[in-house]
RONUGU-818683 format. One line per 5 residues: number of its first residue (from 1); their letters; for each residue x negated, y, z of C-alpha. Coordinates in steps of 0.05 Angstrom, whole numbers, plus 5000, padded with zeros to 4 digits. Each point is the difference from the previous one (the first is absolute). Layout:
BEGIN
NUM) a) X:Y:Z ~ ... $
This chain:
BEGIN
1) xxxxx) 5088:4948:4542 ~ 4990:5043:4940 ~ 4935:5035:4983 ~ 5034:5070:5000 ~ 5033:4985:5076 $
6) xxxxx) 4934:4975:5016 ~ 4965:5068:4979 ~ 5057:5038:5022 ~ 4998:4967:5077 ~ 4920:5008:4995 $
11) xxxxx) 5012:5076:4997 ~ 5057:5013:5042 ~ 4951:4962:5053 ~ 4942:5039:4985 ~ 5046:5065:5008 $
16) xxxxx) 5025:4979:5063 ~ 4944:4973:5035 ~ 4988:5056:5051 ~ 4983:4976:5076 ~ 5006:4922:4963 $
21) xxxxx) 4947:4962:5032 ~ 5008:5000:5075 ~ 5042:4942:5022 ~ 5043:5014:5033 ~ 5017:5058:4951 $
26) xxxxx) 5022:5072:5023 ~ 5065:4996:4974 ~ 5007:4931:5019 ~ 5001:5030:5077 ~ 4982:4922:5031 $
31) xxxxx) 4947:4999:5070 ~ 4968:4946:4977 ~ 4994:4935:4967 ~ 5000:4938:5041 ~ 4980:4938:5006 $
36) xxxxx) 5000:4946:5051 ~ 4955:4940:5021 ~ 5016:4932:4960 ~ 5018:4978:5077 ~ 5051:5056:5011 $
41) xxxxx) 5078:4987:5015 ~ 5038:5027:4939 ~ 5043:5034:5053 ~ 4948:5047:5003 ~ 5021:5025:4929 $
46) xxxxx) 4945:4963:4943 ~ 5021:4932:4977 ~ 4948:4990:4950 ~ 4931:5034:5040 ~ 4970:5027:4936 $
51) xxxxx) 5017:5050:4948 ~ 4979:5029:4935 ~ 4982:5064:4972 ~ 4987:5021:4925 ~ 4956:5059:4985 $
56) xxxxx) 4984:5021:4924 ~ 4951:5043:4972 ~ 5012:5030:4937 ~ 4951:4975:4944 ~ 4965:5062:4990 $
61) xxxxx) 4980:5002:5059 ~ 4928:4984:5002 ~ 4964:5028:5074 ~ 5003:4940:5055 ~ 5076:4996:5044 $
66) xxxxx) 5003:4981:5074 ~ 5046:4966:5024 ~ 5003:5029:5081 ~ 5045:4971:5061 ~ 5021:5037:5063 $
71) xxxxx) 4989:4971:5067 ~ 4995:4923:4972 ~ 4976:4963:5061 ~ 5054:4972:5044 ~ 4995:5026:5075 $
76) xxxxx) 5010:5085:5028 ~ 5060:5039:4999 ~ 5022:4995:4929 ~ 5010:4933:5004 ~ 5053:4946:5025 $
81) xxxxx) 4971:4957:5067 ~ 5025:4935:5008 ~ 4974:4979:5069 ~ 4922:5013:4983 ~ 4970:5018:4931 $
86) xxxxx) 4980:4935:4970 ~ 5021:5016:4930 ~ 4962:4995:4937 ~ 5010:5033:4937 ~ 4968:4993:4929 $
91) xxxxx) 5002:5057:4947 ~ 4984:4971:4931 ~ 4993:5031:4938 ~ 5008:4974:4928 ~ 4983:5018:4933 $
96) xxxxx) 4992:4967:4927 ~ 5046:4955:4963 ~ 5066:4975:5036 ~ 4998:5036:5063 ~ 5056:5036:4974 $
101) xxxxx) 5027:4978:4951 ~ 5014:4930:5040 ~ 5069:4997:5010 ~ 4986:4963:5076 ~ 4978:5066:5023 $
106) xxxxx) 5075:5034:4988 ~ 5027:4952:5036 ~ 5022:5002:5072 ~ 4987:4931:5016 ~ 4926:4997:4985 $
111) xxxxx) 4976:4932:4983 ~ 4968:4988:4939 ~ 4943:5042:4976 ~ 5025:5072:5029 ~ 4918:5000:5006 $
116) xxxxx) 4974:4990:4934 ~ 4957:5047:4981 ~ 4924:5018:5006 ~ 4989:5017:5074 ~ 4964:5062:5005 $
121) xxxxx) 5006:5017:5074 ~ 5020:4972:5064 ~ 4999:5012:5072 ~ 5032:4978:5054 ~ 5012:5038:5070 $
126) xxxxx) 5017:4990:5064 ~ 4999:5041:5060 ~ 4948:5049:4976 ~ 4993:5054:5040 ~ 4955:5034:4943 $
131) xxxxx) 5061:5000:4958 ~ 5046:5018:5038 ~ 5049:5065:4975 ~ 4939:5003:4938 ~ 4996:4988:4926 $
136) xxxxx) 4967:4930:4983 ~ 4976:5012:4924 ~ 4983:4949:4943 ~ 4962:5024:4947 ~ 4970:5027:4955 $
141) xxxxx) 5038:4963:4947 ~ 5000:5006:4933 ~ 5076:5015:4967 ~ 4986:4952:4943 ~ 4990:4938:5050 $
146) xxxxx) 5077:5004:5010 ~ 5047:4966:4955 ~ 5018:5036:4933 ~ 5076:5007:5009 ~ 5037:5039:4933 $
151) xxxxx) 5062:5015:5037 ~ 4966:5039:5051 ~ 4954:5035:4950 ~ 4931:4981:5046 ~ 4962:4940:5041 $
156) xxxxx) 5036:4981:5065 ~ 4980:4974:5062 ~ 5034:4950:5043 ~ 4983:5006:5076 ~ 5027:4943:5043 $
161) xxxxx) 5010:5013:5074 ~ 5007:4937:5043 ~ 5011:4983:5073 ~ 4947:4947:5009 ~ 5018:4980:5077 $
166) xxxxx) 5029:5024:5056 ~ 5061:5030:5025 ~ 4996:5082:4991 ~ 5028:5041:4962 ~ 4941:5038:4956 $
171) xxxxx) 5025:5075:4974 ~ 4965:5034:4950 ~ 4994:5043:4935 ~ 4963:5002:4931 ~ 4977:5054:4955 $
176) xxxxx) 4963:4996:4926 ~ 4945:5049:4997 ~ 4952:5030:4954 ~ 4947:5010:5056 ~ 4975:4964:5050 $
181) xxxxx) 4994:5044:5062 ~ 5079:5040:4980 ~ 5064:4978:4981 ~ 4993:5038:4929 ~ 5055:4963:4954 $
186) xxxxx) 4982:4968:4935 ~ 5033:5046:4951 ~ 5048:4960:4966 ~ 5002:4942:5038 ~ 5056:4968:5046 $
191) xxxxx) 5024:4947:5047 ~ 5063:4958:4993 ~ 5020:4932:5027 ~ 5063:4952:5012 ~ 5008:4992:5075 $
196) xxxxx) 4987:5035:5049 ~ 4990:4984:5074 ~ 4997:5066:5040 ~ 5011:5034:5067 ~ 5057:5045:5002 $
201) xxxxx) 4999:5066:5039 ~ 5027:5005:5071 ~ 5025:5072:4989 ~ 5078:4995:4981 ~ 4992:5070:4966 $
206) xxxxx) 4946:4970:4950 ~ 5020:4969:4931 ~ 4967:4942:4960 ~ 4996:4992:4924 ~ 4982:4943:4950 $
211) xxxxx) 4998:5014:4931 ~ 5019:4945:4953 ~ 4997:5019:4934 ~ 5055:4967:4942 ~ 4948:5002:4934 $
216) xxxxx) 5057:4944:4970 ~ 5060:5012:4956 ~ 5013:4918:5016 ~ 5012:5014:5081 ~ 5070:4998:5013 $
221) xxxxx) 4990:4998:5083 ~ 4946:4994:5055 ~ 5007:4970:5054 ~ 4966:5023:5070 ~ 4974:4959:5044 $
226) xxxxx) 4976:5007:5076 ~ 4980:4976:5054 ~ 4994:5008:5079 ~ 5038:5075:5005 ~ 5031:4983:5053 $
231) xxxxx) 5065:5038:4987 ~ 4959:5063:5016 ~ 5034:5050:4952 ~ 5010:5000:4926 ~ 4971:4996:4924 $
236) xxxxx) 5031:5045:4951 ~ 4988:4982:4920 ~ 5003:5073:4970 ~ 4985:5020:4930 ~ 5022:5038:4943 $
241) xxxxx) 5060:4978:4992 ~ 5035:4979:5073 ~ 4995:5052:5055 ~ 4991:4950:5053 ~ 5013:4910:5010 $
246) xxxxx) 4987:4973:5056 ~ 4962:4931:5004 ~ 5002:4948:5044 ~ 4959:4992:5058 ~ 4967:4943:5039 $
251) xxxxx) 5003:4976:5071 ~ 4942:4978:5044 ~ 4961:4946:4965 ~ 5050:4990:4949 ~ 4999:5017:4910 $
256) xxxxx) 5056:5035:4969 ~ 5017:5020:4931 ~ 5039:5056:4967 ~ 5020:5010:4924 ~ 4992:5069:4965 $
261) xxxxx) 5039:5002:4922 ~ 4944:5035:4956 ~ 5039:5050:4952 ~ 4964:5032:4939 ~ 4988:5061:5022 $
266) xxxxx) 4954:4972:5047 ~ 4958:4966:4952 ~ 4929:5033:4999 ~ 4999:5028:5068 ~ 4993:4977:5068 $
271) xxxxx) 5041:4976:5056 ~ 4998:5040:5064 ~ 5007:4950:5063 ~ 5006:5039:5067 ~ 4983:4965:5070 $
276) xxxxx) 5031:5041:5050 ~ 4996:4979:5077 ~ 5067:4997:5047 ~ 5005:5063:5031 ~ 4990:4974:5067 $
281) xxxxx) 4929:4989:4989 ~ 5012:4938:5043 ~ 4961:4941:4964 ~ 4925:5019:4998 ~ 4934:4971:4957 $
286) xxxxx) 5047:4976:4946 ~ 4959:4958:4954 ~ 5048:4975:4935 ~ 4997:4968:4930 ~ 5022:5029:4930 $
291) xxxxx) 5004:4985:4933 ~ 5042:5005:4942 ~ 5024:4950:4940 ~ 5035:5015:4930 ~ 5056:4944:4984 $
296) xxxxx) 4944:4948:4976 ~ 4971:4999:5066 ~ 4942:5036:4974 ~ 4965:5043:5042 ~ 4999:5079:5007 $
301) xxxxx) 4949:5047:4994 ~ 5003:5055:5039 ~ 4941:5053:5000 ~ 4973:5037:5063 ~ 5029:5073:4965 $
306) xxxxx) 5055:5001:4962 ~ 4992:4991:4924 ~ 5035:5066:4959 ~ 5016:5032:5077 ~ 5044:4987:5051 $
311) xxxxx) 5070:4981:4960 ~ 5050:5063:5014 ~ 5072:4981:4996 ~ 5037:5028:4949 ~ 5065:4985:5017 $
316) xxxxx) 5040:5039:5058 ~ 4952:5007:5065 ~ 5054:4979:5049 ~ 5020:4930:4960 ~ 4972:4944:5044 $
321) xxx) 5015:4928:4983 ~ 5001:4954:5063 ~ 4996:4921:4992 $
């Protein structure tokens, strides 16, 4: 990546980093994020019981972040029973060299050392009533004990969200603050990540977004992956240049993949994936997987708002490509 993209994605980010930092994002429209006890069925919709979230603060920032999670114990109303609560669940946060940067932490099979890193928080919950529907916070922590990253233009975080044991499904949602007692966003900071394990709504009339964003002249496709939709409804790949393509979807328990042909004019932007429920609002508490590759099998990015705006078509409104 060249030094004038690099500055030149450091600012759009900084321009568009409005309502950035809760995760789920406002635009991204998601319930919550998900994750499942290491003894879980996959059926239930998590194959891997942990997931990974990215948060960077820019480096002049100086005052002390938080890192804050909604409603993190596993047990109450906002959360997925299977049988009795028994379900353990460890929130982990990294910082200093390799936490990262390590490429076993972008992967979706994560072996390796998806944990390296200097350990700077960690709790783990179970079925804490004291928690329950509240914000957990770690902190105060100092931006500079992240790791120095010069394509994001700041320090980032790496928080690691595992299933320890049990069987139950454990929903919940993050935010990076700039106080301790408010959600105040860090002004110029952001989250991003490269899979995502969430709850979709049960409302057919609400719409879903993930925003992957194509910073590389090189990517001639993605491809989209999921997992456990169980045929309930669709995802739609819109962006500047197609109306409307519709991706493949998974059954119950089972991974799927689509490809989407990257043209130039949607270099520099991002990607807008819709999740869209069947109309009959018949399947309920769908949990699923998604993430997205470029033609190496690299990883995605995508960012909890959407880097430069939502992409508007520019082509004819009514077009609509159907695979």
């Amino acid at each position: 990546m060249s030094k004038l993209f690099n500055l030149s994605f450091i600012l759009l980010l900084v321009v568009t980093m409005a309502q950035a930092q809760p995760v789920p994002g406002t635009d991204e429209n998601i319930p919550n994020l998900m994750t499942f006890g290491a003894d879980a069925e996959t059926s239930w919709g998590d194959a891997h019981f942990c997931q990974i979230i990215f948060f960077t603060v820019p480096k002049s920032q100086t005052a002390p972040i938080y890192i804050k999670v909604f409603d993190p114990d596993c047990g109450g109303e906002n959360d997925e029973i299977q049988g009795e609560w028994d379900t353990q669940t460890s929130f982990s946060l990294y910082g200093g060299k390799g936490s990262c940067s390590n490429e076993d932490a972008k992967k979706i099979n994560l072996d390796g050392d998806y944990d390296e890193g200097t350990l700077l928080a960690s709790k783990t919950f179970g079925d804490d009533t004291q928690y329950d529907m509240k914000w957990y916070t770690f902190g105060p922590i100092n931006p500079s004990e992240g790791e120095y990253i010069e394509e994001e233009g700041g320090f980032v975080f790496k928080l690691i969200i595992e299933g320890v044991s049990g069987d139950d499904g454990n929903m919940y949602r993050l935010f990076m603050s700039d106080n301790a007692q408010d959600e105040k966003e860090v002004e110029g900071g952001y989250a991003f990540y490269f899979k995502y394990t969430i709850r979709l709504h049960d409302d057919p009339k609400e719409m879903s977004h993930i925003y992957p964003y194509i910073n590389d002249s090189s990517i001639v496709s993605i491809k989209q992956t999921n997992f456990d939709w169980d045929s309930d409804g669709w995802i739609v790949v819109r962006s500047v240049a197609t109306a409307g393509k519709f991706m493949k979807i998974s059954k119950d328990d089972e991974w799927i993949s689509s490809l989407y042909t990257i043209v130039p004019e949607e270099y520099n932007t991002s990607l807008d994936i819709q999740m869209k429920k069947h109309p009959s609002g018949s399947i309920r508490n769908n949990n699923v997987i998604i993430y997205f590759e470029n033609q190496y099998g690299e990883l995605l990015k995508s960012y909890s708002v959407p880097i430069g705006g939502v992409p508007k078509y520019k082509g004819n409104p009514e077009a609509e490509e159907i695979e």
